[in-house]
Steps between C-alpha positions, in 0.01 A plus 500: 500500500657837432483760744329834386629856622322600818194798421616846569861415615673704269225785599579450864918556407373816298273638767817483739741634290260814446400534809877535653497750190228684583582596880661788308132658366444615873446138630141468335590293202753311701228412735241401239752262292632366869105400608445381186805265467424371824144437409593303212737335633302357740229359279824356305618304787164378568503359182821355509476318832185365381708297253854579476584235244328676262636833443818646488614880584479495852786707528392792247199503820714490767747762369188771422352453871810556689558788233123612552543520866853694481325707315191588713678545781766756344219690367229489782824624700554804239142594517553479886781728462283714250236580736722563783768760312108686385375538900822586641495737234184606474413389167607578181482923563708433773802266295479770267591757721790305640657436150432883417712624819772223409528637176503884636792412775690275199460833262375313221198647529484919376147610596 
């Protein structure tokens, strides 16, 4: 009997990959590929254990939820560090001002 490739593993590697890509969009792509990889990957291994002689790519699974999971944490932590930077700030009037007077003591900045 040969052994067919496993549904949606090469999806699950993709959905990894982007979502350790996308923690740089602000953390909100990052997170969405990262839940989804995990997702998938879950209803992958499911499917596998139900009958591991059957399938093969496994690995391609594993790989894209350990990828998926990097990558939700790095960007749940860089919205964390978002939302914190716009309070202690006080939003984005307030970051603005701050990179305004760093430009005016630098002197790059002729009003």
């Amino acid at each position: 009997m040969e052994k067919e490739q496993l549904p949606n593993s090469t999806l699950v590697l993709i959905f990894g990959i982007l979502s350790i890509v996308g923690c740089c969009c602000y953390g909100v792509l990052g997170a969405i590929f990262g839940i989804m990889a995990i997702v998938m990957a879950k209803r992958a291994q499911q499917v596998y254990e139900s009958n591991p002689d059957l399938y093969t790519g496994y690995q391609n699974v594993k790989t894209g939820k350990i990828l998926g999971i990097i990558g939700l944490v790095v960007s749940v932590l860089y919205i964390a560090v978002i939302v914190v930077v716009l309070i202690i700030y006080g939003g984005i009037e307030g970051i603005q001002e701050m990179q305004e007077e760093i430009l005016r003591e630098s002197g790059a900045w002729q009003q």
